[in-house]
C-alpha positions as a printed NumPy array, in Angstrom:
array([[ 12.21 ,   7.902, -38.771],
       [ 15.461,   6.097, -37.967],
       [ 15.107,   3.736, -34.588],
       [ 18.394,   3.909, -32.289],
       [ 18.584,   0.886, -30.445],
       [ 19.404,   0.527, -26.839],
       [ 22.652,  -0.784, -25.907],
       [ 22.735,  -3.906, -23.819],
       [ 23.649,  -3.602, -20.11 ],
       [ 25.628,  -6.755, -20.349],
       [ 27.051,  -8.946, -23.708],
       [ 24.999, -12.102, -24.815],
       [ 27.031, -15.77 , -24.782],
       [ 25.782, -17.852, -27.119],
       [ 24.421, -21.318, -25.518],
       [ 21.721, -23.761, -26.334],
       [ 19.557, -24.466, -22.849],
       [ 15.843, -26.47 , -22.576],
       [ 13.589, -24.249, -21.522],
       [  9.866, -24.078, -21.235],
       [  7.624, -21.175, -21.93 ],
       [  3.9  , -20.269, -20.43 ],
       [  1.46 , -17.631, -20.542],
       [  0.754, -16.81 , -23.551],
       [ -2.693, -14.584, -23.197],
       [ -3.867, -16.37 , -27.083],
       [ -2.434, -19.765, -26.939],
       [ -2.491, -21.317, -23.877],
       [  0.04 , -24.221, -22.723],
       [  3.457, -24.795, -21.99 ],
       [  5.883, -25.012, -25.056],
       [  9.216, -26.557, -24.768],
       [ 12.256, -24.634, -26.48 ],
       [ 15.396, -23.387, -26.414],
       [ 17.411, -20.694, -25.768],
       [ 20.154, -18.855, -28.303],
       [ 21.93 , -16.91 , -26.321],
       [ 21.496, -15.962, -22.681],
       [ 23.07 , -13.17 , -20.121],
       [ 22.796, -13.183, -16.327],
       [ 19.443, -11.014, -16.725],
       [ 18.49 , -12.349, -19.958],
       [ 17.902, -15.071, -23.203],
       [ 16.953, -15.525, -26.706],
       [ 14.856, -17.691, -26.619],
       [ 13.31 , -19.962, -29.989],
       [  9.264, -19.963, -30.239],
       [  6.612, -21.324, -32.232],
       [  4.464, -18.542, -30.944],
       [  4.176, -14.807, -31.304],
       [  4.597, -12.426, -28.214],
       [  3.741,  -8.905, -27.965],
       [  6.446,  -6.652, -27.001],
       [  6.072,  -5.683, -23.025],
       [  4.089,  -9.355, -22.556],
       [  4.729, -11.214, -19.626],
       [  5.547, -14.785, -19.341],
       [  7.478, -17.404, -17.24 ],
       [ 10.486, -19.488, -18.181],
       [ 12.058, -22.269, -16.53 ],
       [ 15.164, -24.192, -16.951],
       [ 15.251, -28.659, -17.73 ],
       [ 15.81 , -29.948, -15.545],
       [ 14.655, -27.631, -13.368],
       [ 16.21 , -25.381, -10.953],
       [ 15.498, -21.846, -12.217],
       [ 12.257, -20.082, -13.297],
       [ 11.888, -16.331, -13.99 ],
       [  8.987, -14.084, -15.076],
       [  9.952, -11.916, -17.823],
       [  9.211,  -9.224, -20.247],
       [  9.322,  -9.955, -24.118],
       [ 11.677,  -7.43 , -25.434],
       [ 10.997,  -8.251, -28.768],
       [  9.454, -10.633, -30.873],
       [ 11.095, -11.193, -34.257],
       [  9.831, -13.937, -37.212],
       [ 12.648, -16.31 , -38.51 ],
       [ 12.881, -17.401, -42.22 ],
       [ 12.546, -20.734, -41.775],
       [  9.789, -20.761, -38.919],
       [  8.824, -19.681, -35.402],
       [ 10.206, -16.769, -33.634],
       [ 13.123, -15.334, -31.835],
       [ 12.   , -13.997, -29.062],
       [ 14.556, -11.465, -26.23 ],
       [ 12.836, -11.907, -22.716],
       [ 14.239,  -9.677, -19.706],
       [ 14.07 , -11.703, -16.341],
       [ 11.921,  -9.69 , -13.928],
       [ 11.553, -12.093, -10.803],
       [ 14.859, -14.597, -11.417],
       [ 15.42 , -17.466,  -8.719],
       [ 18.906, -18.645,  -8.451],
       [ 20.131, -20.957, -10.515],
       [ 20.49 , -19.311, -13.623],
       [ 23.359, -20.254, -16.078],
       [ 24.837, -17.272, -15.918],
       [ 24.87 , -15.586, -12.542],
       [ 24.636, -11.472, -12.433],
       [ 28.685,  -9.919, -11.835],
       [ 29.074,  -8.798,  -8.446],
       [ 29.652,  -4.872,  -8.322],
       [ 32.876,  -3.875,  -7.928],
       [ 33.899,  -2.456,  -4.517],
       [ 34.882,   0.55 ,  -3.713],
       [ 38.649,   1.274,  -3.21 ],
       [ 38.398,   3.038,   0.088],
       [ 41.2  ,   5.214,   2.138],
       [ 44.341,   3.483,   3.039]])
């Protein structure tokens, strides 16, 4: 069966942030990380853990200033070790590296 992946609503920009990670439902604790790439909804984020696709978790920024829940998108084992995991921000507070693009607006009558 060939898998046709999903085209990304917005492009990733590579950049290494601190992070920490909690939640996980098997291994309970905070881990401290960091992230790949990120996007104004979204990051790649390094873990020692596994996630389960559709798990929720929460992520915040050091130093602080921005913490998110968000989905695991995927969960993918690395050669060397850990994980690289995509997370989707579901409840984002400001602060975020990358803020979300304004929509444009619309040219009206002149």
């Amino acid at each position: 069966m060939k898998v046709t992946a999903t085209p990304r609503r917005e492009s990733r920009v590579p950049m290494a942030i601190a992070v920490q990670l909690g939640g996980h439902t098997d291994m309970p604790g905070i881990e401290t990380t960091f992230t790949e790439n990120v996007s104004s909804q979204g990051a790649r984020v390094h873990s020692v853990r596994p996630w389960r696709k559709n798990e929720r978790l929460w992520l915040a920024s050091l130093p602080g200033g921005f913490r998110s829940q968000a989905r695991v998108a995927y969960c993918e084992r690395q050669r060397g070790s850990g994980f690289a995991v995509g997370l989707e921000f579901l409840e984002a507070t400001s602060g975020w590296v990358i803020e979300p693009a304004s929509a444009p607006e619309e040219a009206g009558p002149r």
